[in-house]
C-alpha positions as CSV (number, residue, x, y, z in Angstrom):
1,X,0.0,0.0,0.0
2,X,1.1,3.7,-0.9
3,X,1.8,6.2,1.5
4,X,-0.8,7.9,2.7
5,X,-1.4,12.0,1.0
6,X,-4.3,14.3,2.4
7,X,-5.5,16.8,-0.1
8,X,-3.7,19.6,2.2
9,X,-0.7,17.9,0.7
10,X,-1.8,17.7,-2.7
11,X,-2.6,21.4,-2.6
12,X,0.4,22.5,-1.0
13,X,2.1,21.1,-3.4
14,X,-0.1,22.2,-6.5
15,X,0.1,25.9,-4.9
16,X,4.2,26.1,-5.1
17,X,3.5,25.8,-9.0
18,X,3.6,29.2,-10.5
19,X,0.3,30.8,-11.3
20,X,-1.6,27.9,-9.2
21,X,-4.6,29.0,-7.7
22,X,-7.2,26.9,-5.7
23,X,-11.2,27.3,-5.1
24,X,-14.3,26.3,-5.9
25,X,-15.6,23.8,-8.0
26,X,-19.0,21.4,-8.9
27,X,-20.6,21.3,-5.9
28,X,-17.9,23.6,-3.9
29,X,-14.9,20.9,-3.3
30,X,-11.9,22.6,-3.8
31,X,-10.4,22.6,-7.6
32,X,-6.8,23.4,-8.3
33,X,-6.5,25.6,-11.7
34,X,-3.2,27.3,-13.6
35,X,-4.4,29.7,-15.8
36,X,-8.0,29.4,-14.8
37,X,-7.9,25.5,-16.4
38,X,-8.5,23.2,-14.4
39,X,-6.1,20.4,-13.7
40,X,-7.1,18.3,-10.9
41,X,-10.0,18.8,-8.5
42,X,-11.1,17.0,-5.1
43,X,-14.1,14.4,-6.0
44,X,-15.7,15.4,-2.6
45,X,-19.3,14.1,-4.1
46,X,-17.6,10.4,-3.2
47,X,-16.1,10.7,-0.3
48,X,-19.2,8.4,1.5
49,X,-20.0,6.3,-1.7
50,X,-18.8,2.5,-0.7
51,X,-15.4,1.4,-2.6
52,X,-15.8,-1.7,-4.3
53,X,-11.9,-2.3,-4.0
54,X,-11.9,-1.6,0.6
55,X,-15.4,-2.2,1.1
56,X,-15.0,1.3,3.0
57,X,-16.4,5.0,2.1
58,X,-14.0,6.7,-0.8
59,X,-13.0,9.0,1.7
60,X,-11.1,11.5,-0.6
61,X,-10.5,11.4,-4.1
62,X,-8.6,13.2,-6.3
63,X,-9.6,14.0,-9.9
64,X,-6.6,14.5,-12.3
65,X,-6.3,15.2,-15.9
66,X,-3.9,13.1,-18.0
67,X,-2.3,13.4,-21.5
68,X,-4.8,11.1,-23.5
69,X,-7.0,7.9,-23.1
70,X,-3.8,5.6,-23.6
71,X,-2.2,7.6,-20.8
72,X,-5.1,6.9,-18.5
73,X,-5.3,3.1,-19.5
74,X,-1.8,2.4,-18.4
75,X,-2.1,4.0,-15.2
76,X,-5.1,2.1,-14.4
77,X,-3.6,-0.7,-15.4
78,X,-0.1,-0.4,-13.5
79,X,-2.0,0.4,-10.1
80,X,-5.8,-0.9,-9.7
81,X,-5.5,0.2,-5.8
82,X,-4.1,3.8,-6.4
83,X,-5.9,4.4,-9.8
84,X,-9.4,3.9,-11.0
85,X,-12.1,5.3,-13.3
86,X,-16.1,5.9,-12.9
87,X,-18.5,5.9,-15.5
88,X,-18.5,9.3,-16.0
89,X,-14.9,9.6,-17.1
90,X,-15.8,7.0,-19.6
91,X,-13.6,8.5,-23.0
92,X,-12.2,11.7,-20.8
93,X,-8.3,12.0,-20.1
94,X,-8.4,11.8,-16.3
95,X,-8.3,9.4,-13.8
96,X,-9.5,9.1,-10.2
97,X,-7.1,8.5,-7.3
98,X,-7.6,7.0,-3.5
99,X,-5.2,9.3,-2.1
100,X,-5.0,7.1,1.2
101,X,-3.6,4.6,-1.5
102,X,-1.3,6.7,-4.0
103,X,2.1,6.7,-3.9
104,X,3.4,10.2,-3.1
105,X,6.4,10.7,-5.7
106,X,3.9,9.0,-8.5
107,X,1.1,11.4,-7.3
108,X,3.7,14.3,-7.5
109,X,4.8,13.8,-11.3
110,X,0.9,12.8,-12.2
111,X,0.3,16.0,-10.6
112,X,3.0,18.3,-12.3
113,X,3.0,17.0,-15.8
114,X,-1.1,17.5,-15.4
115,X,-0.4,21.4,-14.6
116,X,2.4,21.5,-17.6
117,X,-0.4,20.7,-19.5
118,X,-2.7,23.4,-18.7
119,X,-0.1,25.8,-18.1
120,X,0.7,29.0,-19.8
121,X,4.7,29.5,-21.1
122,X,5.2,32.3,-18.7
123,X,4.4,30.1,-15.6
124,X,6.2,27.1,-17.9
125,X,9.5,29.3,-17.7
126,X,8.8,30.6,-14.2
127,X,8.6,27.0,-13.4
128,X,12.2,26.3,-15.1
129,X,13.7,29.8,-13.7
130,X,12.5,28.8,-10.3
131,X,13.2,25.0,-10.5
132,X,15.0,24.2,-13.2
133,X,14.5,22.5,-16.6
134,X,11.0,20.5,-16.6
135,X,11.4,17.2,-16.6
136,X,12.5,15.6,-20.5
137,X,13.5,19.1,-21.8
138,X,16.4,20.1,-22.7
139,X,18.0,23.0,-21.1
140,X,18.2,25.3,-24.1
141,X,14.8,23.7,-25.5
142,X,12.3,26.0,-23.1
Protein backbone atom coordinates (compact mmCIF):
# COMPACT_ATOMS: atom_id res chain seq x y z
CA UNK A 1 0.00 0.00 0.00
CA UNK A 2 1.06 3.70 -0.92
CA UNK A 3 1.80 6.25 1.49
CA UNK A 4 -0.76 7.94 2.71
CA UNK A 5 -1.43 11.96 1.01
CA UNK A 6 -4.25 14.33 2.38
CA UNK A 7 -5.52 16.76 -0.09
CA UNK A 8 -3.66 19.64 2.21
CA UNK A 9 -0.65 17.87 0.71
CA UNK A 10 -1.78 17.67 -2.71
CA UNK A 11 -2.65 21.44 -2.56
CA UNK A 12 0.39 22.48 -1.00
CA UNK A 13 2.15 21.09 -3.45
CA UNK A 14 -0.14 22.18 -6.54
CA UNK A 15 0.06 25.89 -4.95
CA UNK A 16 4.23 26.08 -5.13
CA UNK A 17 3.51 25.76 -9.04
CA UNK A 18 3.63 29.19 -10.51
CA UNK A 19 0.27 30.76 -11.32
CA UNK A 20 -1.65 27.95 -9.16
CA UNK A 21 -4.63 29.05 -7.70
CA UNK A 22 -7.24 26.91 -5.70
CA UNK A 23 -11.23 27.33 -5.11
CA UNK A 24 -14.34 26.27 -5.89
CA UNK A 25 -15.57 23.81 -8.03
CA UNK A 26 -18.99 21.44 -8.90
CA UNK A 27 -20.63 21.32 -5.88
CA UNK A 28 -17.94 23.57 -3.85
CA UNK A 29 -14.86 20.88 -3.35
CA UNK A 30 -11.91 22.63 -3.77
CA UNK A 31 -10.44 22.56 -7.61
CA UNK A 32 -6.85 23.39 -8.35
CA UNK A 33 -6.47 25.60 -11.73
CA UNK A 34 -3.24 27.26 -13.60
CA UNK A 35 -4.37 29.69 -15.77
CA UNK A 36 -7.98 29.37 -14.79
CA UNK A 37 -7.86 25.54 -16.40
CA UNK A 38 -8.49 23.16 -14.38
CA UNK A 39 -6.05 20.44 -13.74
CA UNK A 40 -7.07 18.30 -10.88
CA UNK A 41 -10.01 18.85 -8.50
CA UNK A 42 -11.07 17.03 -5.15
CA UNK A 43 -14.09 14.38 -6.01
CA UNK A 44 -15.69 15.36 -2.55
CA UNK A 45 -19.30 14.09 -4.11
CA UNK A 46 -17.56 10.40 -3.21
CA UNK A 47 -16.07 10.67 -0.30
CA UNK A 48 -19.19 8.42 1.47
CA UNK A 49 -20.05 6.28 -1.74
CA UNK A 50 -18.76 2.53 -0.68
CA UNK A 51 -15.39 1.40 -2.58
CA UNK A 52 -15.80 -1.74 -4.32
CA UNK A 53 -11.95 -2.34 -3.99
CA UNK A 54 -11.95 -1.57 0.59
CA UNK A 55 -15.43 -2.17 1.10
CA UNK A 56 -14.98 1.27 3.01
CA UNK A 57 -16.36 5.02 2.14
CA UNK A 58 -13.99 6.74 -0.81
CA UNK A 59 -13.04 9.04 1.75
CA UNK A 60 -11.13 11.51 -0.59
CA UNK A 61 -10.47 11.35 -4.13
CA UNK A 62 -8.64 13.21 -6.28
CA UNK A 63 -9.61 14.04 -9.87
CA UNK A 64 -6.61 14.51 -12.27
CA UNK A 65 -6.32 15.17 -15.94
CA UNK A 66 -3.87 13.10 -18.02
CA UNK A 67 -2.35 13.38 -21.54
CA UNK A 68 -4.76 11.09 -23.47
CA UNK A 69 -6.96 7.95 -23.05
CA UNK A 70 -3.78 5.63 -23.63
CA UNK A 71 -2.15 7.57 -20.80
CA UNK A 72 -5.12 6.85 -18.48
CA UNK A 73 -5.25 3.14 -19.52
CA UNK A 74 -1.78 2.44 -18.41
CA UNK A 75 -2.14 3.97 -15.23
CA UNK A 76 -5.15 2.11 -14.43
CA UNK A 77 -3.62 -0.66 -15.38
CA UNK A 78 -0.15 -0.36 -13.51
CA UNK A 79 -1.99 0.41 -10.09
CA UNK A 80 -5.80 -0.93 -9.71
CA UNK A 81 -5.53 0.18 -5.75
CA UNK A 82 -4.14 3.75 -6.36
CA UNK A 83 -5.90 4.39 -9.75
CA UNK A 84 -9.42 3.88 -10.95
CA UNK A 85 -12.13 5.27 -13.29
CA UNK A 86 -16.11 5.88 -12.92
CA UNK A 87 -18.47 5.91 -15.47
CA UNK A 88 -18.51 9.30 -16.00
CA UNK A 89 -14.86 9.65 -17.06
CA UNK A 90 -15.82 7.02 -19.63
CA UNK A 91 -13.63 8.46 -23.04
CA UNK A 92 -12.17 11.72 -20.78
CA UNK A 93 -8.26 11.97 -20.14
CA UNK A 94 -8.41 11.81 -16.25
CA UNK A 95 -8.26 9.42 -13.84
CA UNK A 96 -9.53 9.09 -10.18
CA UNK A 97 -7.15 8.55 -7.32
CA UNK A 98 -7.56 6.99 -3.49
CA UNK A 99 -5.17 9.31 -2.07
CA UNK A 100 -4.95 7.08 1.16
CA UNK A 101 -3.62 4.58 -1.46
CA UNK A 102 -1.27 6.73 -3.99
CA UNK A 103 2.07 6.67 -3.89
CA UNK A 104 3.43 10.24 -3.15
CA UNK A 105 6.35 10.73 -5.69
CA UNK A 106 3.93 8.98 -8.47
CA UNK A 107 1.11 11.39 -7.28
CA UNK A 108 3.73 14.27 -7.52
CA UNK A 109 4.79 13.81 -11.29
CA UNK A 110 0.93 12.77 -12.20
CA UNK A 111 0.35 16.03 -10.59
CA UNK A 112 3.05 18.26 -12.32
CA UNK A 113 3.05 16.95 -15.83
CA UNK A 114 -1.11 17.52 -15.43
CA UNK A 115 -0.45 21.40 -14.57
CA UNK A 116 2.42 21.46 -17.63
CA UNK A 117 -0.42 20.66 -19.49
CA UNK A 118 -2.65 23.44 -18.70
CA UNK A 119 -0.05 25.79 -18.08
CA UNK A 120 0.72 29.00 -19.82
CA UNK A 121 4.73 29.45 -21.14
CA UNK A 122 5.22 32.26 -18.72
CA UNK A 123 4.40 30.12 -15.64
CA UNK A 124 6.17 27.08 -17.94
CA UNK A 125 9.54 29.35 -17.71
CA UNK A 126 8.81 30.60 -14.17
CA UNK A 127 8.57 27.02 -13.40
CA UNK A 128 12.22 26.27 -15.14
CA UNK A 129 13.70 29.79 -13.70
CA UNK A 130 12.51 28.82 -10.30
CA UNK A 131 13.17 25.01 -10.47
CA UNK A 132 14.96 24.17 -13.18
CA UNK A 133 14.53 22.55 -16.61
CA UNK A 134 10.97 20.47 -16.64
CA UNK A 135 11.39 17.19 -16.59
CA UNK A 136 12.45 15.55 -20.46
CA UNK A 137 13.53 19.14 -21.81
CA UNK A 138 16.45 20.05 -22.70
CA UNK A 139 17.98 23.03 -21.07
CA UNK A 140 18.23 25.33 -24.11
CA UNK A 141 14.81 23.66 -25.54
CA UNK A 142 12.33 26.04 -23.09
Amino acid sequence: MGVVVSYAEVEELALSLPETTTGPSYGGAPALRVNKKMFARLRGEMADDIDELTGAPYGDVLMVGVADLGEKEALLAADSEAYFTVAHYDGYPAVLVRLDRAEADELHELLLDAWMRAAPKRALKAYADTVGPRPGVRPNSQ
